[in-house]
PQR file with spaces between the fields and no chain letter, atoms N, CA, C, O and H, PARSE charges and radii, in Angstrom:
ATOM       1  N    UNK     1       8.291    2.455   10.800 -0.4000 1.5000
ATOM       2  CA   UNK     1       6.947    2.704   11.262 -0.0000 2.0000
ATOM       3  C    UNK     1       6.441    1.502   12.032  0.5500 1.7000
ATOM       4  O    UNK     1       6.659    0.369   11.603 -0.5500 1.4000
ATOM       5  N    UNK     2       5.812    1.698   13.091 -0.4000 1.5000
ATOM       6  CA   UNK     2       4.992    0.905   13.924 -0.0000 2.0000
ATOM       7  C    UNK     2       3.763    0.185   13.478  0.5500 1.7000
ATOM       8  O    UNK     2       3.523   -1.018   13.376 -0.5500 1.4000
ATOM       9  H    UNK     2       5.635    2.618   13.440  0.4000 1.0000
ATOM      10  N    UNK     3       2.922    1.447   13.198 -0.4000 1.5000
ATOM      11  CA   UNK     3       1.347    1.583   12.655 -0.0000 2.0000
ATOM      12  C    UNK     3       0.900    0.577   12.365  0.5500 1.7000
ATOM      13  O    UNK     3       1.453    0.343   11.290 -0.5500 1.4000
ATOM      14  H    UNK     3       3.118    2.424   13.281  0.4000 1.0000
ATOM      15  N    UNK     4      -0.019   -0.569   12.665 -0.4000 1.5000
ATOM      16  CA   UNK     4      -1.197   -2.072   11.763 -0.0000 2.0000
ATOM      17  C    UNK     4      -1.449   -1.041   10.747  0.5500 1.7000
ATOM      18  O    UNK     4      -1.977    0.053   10.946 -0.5500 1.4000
ATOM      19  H    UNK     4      -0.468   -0.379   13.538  0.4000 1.0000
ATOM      20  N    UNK     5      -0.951   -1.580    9.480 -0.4000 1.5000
ATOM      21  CA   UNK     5      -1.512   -1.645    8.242 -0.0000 2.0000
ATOM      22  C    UNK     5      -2.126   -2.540    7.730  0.5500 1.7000
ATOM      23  O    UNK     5      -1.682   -3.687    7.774 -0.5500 1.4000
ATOM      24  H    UNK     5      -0.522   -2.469    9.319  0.4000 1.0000
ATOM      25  N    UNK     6      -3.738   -2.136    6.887 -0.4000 1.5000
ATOM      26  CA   UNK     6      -4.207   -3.346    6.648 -0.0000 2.0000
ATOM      27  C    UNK     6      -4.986   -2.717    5.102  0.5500 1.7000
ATOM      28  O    UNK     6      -5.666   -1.740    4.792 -0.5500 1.4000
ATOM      29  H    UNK     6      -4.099   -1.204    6.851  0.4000 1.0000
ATOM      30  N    UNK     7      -4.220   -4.340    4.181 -0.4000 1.5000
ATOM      31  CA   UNK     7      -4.713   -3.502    2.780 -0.0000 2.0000
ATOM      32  C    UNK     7      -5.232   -4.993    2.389  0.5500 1.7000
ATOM      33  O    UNK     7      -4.973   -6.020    3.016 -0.5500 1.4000
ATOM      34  H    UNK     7      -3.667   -5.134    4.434  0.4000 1.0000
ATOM      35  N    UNK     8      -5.962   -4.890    1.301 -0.4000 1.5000
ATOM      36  CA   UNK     8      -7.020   -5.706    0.963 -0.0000 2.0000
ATOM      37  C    UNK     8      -6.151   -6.351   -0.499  0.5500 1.7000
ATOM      38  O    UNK     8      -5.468   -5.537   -1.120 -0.5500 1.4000
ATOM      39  H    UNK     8      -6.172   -4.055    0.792  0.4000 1.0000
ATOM      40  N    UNK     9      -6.198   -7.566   -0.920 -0.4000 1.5000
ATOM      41  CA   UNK     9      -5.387   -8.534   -1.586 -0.0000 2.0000
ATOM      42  C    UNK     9      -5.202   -7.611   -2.752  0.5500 1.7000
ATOM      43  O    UNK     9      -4.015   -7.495   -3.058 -0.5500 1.4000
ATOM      44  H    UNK     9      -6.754   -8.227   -0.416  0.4000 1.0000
ATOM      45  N    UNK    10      -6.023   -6.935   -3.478 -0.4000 1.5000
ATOM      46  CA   UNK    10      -5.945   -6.789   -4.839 -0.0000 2.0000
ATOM      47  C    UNK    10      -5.444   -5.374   -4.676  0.5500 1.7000
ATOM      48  O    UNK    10      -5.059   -4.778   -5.681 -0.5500 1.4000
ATOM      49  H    UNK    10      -6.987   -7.030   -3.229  0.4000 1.0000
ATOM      50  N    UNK    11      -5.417   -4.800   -3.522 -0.4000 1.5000
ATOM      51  CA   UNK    11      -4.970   -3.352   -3.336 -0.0000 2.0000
ATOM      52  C    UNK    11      -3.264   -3.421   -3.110  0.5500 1.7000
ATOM      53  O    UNK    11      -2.478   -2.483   -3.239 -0.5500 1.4000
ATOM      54  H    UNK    11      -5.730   -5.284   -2.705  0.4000 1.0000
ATOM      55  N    UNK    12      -2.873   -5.207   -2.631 -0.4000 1.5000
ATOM      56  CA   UNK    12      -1.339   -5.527   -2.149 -0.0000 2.0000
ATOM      57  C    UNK    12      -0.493   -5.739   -3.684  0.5500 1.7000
ATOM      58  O    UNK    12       0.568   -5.367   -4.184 -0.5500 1.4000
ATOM      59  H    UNK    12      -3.511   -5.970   -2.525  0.4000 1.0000
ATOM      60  N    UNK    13      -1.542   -6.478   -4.022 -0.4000 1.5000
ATOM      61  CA   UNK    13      -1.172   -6.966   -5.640 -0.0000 2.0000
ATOM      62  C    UNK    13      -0.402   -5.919   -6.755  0.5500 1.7000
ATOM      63  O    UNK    13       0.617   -6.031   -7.437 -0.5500 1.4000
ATOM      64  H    UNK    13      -2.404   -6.780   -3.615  0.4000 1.0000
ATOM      65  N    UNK    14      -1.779   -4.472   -6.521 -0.4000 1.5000
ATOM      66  CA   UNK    14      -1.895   -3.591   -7.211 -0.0000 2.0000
ATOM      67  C    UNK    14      -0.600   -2.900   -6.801  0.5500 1.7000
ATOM      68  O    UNK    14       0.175   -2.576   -7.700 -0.5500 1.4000
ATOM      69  H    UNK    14      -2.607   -4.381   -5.967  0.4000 1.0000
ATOM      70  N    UNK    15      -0.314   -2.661   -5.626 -0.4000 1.5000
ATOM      71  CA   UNK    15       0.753   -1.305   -5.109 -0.0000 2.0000
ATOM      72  C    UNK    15       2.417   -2.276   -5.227  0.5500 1.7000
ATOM      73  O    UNK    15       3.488   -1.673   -5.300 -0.5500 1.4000
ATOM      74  H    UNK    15      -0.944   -2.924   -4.895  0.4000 1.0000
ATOM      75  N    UNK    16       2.316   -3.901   -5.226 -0.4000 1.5000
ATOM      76  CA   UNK    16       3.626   -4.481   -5.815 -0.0000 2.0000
ATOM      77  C    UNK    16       3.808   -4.489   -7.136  0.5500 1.7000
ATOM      78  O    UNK    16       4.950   -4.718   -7.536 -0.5500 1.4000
ATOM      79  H    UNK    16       1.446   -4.391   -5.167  0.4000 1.0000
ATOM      80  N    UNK    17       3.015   -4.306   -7.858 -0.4000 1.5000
ATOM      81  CA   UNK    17       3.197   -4.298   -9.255 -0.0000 2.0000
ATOM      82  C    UNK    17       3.467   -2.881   -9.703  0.5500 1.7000
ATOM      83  O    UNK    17       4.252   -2.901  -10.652 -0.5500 1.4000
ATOM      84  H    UNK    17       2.088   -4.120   -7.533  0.4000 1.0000
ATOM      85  N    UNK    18       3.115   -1.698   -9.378 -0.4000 1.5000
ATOM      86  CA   UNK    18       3.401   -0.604   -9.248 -0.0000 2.0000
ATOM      87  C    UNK    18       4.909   -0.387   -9.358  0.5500 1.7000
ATOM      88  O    UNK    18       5.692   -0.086  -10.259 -0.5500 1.4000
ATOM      89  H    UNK    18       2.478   -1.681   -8.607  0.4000 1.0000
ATOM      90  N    UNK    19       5.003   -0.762   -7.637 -0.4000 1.5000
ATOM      91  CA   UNK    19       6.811   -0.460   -7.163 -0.0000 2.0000
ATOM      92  C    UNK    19       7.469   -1.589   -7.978  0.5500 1.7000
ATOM      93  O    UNK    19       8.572   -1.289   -8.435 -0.5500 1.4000
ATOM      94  H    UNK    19       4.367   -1.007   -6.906  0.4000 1.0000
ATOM      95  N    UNK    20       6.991   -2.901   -8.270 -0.4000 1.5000
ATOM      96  CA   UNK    20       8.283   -3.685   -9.231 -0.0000 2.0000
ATOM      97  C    UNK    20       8.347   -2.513  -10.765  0.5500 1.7000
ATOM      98  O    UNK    20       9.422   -2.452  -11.362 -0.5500 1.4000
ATOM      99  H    UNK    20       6.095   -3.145   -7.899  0.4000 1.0000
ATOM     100  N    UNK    21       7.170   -1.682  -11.264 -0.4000 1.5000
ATOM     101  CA   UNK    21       7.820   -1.410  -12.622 -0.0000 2.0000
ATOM     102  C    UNK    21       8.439    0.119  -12.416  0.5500 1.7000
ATOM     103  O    UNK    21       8.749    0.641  -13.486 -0.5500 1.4000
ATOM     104  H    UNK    21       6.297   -1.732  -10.779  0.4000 1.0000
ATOM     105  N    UNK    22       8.678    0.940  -11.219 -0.4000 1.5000
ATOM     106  CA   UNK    22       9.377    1.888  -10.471 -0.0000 2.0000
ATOM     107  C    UNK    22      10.655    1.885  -10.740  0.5500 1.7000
ATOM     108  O    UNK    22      11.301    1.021  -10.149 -0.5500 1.4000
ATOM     109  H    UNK    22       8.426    0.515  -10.350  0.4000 1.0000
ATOM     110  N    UNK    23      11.339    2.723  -11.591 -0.4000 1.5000
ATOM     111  CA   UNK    23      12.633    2.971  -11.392 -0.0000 2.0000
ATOM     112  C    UNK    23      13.027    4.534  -10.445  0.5500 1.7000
ATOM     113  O    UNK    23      12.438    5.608  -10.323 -0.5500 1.4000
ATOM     114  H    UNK    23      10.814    3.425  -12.072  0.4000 1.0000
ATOM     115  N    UNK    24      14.056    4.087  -10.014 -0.4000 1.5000
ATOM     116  CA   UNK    24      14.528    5.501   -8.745 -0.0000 2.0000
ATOM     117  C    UNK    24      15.317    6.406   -9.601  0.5500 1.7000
ATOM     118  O    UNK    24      16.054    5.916  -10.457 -0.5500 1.4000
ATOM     119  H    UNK    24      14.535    3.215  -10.113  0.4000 1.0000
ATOM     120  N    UNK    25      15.232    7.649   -9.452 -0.4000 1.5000
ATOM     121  CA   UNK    25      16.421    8.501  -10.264 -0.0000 2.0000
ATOM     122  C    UNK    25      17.667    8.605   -9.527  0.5500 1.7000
ATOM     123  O    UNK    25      18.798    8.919   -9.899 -0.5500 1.4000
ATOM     124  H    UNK    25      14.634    8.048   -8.756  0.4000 1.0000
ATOM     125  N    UNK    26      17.245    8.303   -8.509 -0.4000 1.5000
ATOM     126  CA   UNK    26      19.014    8.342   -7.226 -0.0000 2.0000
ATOM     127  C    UNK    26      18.849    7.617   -5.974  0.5500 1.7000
ATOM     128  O    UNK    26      17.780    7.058   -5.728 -0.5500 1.4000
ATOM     129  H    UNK    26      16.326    8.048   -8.207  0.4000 1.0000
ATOM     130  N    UNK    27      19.859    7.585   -5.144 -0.4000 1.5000
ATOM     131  CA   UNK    27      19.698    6.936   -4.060 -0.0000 2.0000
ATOM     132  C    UNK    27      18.445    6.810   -3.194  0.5500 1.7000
ATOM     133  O    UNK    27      17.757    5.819   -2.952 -0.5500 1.4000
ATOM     134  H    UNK    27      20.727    8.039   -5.344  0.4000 1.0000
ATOM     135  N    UNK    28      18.314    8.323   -2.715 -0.4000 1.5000
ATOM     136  CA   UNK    28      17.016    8.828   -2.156 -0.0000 2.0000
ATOM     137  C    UNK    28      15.941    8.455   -2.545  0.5500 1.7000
ATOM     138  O    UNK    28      15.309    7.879   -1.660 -0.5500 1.4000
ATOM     139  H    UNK    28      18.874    9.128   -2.911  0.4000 1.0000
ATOM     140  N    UNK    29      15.371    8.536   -3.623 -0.4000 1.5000
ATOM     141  CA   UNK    29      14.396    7.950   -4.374 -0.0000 2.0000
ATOM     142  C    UNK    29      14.104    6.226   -3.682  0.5500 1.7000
ATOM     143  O    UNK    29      13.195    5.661   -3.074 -0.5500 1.4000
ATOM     144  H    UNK    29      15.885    9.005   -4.342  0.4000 1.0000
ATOM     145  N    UNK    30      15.372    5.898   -4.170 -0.4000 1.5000
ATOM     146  CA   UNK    30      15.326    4.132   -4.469 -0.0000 2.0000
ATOM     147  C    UNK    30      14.994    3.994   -3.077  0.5500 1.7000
ATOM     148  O    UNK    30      13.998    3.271   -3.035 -0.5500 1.4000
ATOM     149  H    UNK    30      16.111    6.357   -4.663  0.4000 1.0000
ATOM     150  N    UNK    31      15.431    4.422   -1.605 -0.4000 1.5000
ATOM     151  CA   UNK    31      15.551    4.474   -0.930 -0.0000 2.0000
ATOM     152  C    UNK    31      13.789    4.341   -0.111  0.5500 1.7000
ATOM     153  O    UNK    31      13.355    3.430    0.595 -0.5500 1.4000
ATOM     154  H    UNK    31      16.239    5.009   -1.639  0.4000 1.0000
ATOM     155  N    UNK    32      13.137    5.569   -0.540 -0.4000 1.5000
ATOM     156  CA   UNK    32      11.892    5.698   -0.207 -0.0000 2.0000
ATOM     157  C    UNK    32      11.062    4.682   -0.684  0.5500 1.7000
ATOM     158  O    UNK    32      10.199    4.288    0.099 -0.5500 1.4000
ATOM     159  H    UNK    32      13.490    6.308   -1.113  0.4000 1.0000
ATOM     160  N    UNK    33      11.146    3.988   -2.175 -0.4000 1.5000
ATOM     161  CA   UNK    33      10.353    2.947   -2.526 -0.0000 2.0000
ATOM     162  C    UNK    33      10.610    1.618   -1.624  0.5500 1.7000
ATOM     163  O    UNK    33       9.795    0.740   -1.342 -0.5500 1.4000
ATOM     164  H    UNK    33      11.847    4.308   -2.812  0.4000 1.0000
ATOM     165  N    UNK    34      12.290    1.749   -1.170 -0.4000 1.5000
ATOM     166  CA   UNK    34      12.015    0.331   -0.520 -0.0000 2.0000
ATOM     167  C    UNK    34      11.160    0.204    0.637  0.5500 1.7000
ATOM     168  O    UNK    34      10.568   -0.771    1.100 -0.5500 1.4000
ATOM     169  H    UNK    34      12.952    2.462   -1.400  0.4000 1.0000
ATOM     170  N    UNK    35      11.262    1.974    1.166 -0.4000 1.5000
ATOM     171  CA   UNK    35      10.484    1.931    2.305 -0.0000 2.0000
ATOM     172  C    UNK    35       8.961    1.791    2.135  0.5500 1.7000
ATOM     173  O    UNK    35       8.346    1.666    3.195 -0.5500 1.4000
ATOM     174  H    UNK    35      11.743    2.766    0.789  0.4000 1.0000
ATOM     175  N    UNK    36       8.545    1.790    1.485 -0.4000 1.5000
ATOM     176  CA   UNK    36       7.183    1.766    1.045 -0.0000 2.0000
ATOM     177  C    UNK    36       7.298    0.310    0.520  0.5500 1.7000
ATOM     178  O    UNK    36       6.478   -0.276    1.227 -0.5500 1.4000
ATOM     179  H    UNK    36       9.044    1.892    0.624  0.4000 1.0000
ATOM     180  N    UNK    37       7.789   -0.522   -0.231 -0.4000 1.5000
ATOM     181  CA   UNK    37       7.328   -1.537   -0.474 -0.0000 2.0000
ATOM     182  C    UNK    37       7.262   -2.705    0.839  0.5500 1.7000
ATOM     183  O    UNK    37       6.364   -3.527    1.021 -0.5500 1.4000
ATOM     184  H    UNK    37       8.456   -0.047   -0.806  0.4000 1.0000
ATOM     185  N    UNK    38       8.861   -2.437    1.920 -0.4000 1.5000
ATOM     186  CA   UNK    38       8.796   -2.677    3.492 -0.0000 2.0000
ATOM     187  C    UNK    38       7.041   -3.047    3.681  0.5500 1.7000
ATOM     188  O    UNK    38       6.314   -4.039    3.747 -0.5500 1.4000
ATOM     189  H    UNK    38       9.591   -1.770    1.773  0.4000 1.0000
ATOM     190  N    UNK    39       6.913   -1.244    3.721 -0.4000 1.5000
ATOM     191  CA   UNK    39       5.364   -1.171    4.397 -0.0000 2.0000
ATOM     192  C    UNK    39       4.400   -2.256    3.910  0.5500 1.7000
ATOM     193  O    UNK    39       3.813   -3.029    4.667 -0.5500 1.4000
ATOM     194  H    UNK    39       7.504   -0.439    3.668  0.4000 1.0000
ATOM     195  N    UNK    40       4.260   -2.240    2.225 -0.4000 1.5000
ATOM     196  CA   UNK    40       3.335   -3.531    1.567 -0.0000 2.0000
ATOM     197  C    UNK    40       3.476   -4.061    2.155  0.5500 1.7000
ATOM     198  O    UNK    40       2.773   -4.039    3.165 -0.5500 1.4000
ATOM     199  H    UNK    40       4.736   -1.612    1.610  0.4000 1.0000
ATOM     200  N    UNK    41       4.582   -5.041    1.991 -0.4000 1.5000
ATOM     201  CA   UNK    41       4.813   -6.145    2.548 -0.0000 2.0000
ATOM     202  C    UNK    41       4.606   -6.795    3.992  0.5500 1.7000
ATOM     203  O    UNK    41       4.520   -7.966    4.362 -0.5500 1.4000
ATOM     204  H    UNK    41       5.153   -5.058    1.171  0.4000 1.0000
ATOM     205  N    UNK    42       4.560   -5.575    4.656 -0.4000 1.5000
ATOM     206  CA   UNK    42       4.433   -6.217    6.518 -0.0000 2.0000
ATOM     207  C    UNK    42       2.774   -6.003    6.526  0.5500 1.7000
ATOM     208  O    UNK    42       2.222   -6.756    7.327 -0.5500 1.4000
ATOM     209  H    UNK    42       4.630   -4.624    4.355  0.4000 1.0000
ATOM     210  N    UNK    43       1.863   -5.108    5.778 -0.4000 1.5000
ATOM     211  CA   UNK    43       0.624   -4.904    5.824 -0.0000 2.0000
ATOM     212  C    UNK    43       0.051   -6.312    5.727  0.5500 1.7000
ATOM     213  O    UNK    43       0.306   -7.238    4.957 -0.5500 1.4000
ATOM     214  H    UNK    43       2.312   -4.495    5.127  0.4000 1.0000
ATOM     215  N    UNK    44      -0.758   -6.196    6.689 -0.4000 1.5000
ATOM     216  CA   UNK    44      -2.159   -7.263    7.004 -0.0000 2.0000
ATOM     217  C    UNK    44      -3.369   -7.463    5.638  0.5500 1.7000
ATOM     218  O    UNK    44      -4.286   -6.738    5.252 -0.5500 1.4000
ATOM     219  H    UNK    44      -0.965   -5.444    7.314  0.4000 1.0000
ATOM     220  N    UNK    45      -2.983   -8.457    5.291 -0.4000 1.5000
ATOM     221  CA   UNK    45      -4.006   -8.434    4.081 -0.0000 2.0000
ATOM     222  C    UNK    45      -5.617   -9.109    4.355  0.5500 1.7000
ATOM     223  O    UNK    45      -5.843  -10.303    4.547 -0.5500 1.4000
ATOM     224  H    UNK    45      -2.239   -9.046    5.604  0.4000 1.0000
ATOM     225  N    UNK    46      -6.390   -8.277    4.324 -0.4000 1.5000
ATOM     226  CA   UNK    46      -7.893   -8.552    4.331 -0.0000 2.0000
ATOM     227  C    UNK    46      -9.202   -9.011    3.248  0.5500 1.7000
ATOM     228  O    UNK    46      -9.353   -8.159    2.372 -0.5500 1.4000
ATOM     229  H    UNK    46      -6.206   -7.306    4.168  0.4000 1.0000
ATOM     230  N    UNK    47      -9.717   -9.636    3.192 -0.4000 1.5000
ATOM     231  CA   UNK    47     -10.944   -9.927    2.409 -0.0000 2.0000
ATOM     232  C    UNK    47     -11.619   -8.032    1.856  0.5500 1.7000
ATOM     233  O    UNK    47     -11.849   -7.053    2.567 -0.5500 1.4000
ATOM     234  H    UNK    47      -9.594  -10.328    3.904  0.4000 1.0000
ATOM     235  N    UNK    48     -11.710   -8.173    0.708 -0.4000 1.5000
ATOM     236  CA   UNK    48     -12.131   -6.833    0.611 -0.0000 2.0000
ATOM     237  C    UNK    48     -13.525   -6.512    1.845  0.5500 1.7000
ATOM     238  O    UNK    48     -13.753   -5.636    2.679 -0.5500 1.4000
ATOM     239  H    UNK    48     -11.523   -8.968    0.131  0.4000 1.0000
ATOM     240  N    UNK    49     -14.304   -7.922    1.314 -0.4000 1.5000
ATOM     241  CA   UNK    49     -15.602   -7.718    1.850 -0.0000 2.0000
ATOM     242  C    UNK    49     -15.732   -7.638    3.488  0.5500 1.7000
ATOM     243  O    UNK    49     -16.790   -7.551    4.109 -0.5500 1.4000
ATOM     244  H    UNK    49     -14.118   -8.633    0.636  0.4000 1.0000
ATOM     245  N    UNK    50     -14.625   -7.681    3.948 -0.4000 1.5000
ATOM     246  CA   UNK    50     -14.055   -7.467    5.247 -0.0000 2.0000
ATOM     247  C    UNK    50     -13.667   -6.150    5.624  0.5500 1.7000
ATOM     248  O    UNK    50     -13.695   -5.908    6.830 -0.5500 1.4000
ATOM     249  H    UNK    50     -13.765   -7.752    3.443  0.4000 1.0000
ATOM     250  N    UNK    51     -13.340   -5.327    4.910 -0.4000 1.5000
ATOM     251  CA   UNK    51     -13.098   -3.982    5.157 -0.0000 2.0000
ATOM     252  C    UNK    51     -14.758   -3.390    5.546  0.5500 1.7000
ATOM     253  O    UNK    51     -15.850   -3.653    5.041 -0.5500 1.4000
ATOM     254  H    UNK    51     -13.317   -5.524    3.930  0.4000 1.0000
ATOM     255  N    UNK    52     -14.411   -2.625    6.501 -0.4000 1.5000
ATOM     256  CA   UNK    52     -15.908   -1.449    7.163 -0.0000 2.0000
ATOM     257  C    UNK    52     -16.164   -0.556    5.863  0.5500 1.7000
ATOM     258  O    UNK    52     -15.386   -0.246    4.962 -0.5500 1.4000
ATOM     259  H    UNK    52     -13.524   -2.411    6.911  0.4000 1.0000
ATOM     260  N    UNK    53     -17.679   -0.207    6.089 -0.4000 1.5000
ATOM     261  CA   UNK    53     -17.723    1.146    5.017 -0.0000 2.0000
ATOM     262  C    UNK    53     -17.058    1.892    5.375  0.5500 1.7000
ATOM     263  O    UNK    53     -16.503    2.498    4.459 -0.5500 1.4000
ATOM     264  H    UNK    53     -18.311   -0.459    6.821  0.4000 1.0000
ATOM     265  N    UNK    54     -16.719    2.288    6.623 -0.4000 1.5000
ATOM     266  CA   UNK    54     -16.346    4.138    6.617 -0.0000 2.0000
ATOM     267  C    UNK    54     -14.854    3.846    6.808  0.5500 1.7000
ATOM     268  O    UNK    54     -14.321    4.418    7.759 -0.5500 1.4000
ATOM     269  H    UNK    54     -17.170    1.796    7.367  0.4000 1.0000
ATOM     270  N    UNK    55     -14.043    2.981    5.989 -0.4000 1.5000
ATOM     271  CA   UNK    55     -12.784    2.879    6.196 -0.0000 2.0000
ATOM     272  C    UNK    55     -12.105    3.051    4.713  0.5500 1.7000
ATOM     273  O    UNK    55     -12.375    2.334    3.749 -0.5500 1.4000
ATOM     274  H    UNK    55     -14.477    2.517    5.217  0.4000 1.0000
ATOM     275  N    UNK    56     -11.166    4.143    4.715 -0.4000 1.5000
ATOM     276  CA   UNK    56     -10.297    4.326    3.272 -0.0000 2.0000
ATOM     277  C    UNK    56      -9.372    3.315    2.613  0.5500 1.7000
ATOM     278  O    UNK    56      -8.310    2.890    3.068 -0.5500 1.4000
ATOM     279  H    UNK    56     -10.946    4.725    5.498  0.4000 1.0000
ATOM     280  N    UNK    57     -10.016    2.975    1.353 -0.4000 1.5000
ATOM     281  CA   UNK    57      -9.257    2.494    0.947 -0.0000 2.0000
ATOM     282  C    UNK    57      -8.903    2.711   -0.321  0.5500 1.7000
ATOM     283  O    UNK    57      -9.679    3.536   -0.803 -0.5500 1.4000
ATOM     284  H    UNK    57     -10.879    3.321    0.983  0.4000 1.0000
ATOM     285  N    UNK    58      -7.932    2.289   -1.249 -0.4000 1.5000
ATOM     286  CA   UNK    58      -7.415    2.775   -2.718 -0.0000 2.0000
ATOM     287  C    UNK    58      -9.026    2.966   -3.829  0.5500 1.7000
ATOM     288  O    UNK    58     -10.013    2.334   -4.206 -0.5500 1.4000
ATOM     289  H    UNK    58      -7.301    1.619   -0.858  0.4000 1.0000
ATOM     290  N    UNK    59      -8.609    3.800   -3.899 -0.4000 1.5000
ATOM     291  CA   UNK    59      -9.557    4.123   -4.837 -0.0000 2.0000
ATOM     292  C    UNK    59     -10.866    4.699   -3.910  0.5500 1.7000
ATOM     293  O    UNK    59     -11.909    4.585   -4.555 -0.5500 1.4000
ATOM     294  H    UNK    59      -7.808    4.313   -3.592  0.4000 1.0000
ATOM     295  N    UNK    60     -11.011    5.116   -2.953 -0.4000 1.5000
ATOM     296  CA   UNK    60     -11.922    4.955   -2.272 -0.0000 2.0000
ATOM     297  C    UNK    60     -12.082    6.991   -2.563  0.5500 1.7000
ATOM     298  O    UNK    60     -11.160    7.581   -3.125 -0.5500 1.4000
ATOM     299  H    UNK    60     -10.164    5.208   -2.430  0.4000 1.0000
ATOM     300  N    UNK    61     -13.337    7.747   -2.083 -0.4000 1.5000
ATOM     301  CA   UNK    61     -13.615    9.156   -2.220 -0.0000 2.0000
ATOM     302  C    UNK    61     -13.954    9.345   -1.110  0.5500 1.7000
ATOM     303  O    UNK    61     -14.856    8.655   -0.635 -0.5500 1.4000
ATOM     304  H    UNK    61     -14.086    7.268   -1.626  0.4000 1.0000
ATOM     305  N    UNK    62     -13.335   10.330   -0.373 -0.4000 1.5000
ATOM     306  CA   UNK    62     -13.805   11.244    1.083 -0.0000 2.0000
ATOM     307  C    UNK    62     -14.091   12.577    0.901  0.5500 1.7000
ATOM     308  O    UNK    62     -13.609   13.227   -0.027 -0.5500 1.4000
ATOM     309  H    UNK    62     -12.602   10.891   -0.760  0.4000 1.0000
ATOM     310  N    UNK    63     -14.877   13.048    1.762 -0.4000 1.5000
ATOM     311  CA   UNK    63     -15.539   14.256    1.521 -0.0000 2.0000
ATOM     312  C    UNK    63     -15.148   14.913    3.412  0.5500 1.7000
ATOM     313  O    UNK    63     -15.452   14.361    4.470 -0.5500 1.4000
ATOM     314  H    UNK    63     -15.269   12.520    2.515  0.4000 1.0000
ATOM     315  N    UNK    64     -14.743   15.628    3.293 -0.4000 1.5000
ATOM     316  CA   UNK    64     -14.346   16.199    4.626 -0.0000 2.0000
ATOM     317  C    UNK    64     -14.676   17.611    5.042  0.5500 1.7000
ATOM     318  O    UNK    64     -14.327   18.028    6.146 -0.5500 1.4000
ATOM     319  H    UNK    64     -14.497   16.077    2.434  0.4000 1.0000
C-alpha cells in the first residue's frame, strides 16, 4: 500500500501490542498480520491533540 497513514501514539502502542500477543493459525493468516503490522509501523504518528474533529480514529463513532 501507498496510502499516508497517520495514527496517534497510544493508538500505535495499542494496535503493536495487539499483533505482538496474535498468534496465526497458518501461513495466510501470519501472513496478513505482518502486513498489517508493516502498515503500523510505516504510519505517521501524531499528537492525539493534533488529530481534526471530523477525522476517524480508534475508538472513534460515525454516523453515516
Amino acid at each position: 500500500m501507498n496510502d499516508l497513514i497517520t495514527i496517534t501514539k497510544d493508538n500505535r502502542e495499542a494496535l503493536l501490542r495487539l499483533l505482538d500477543g496474535m498468534a496465526a493459525s497458518d501461513a495466510a493468516e501470519r501472513e496478513r498480520l505482518q502486513e498489517l503490522q508493516g502498515e503500523v509501523e510505516r504510519a505517521t504518528v501524531a499528537d492525539a491533540q493534533m488529530i481534526d474533529a471530523d477525522v476517524v480514529t480508534m475508538n472513534s463513532r460515525v454516523s453515516l
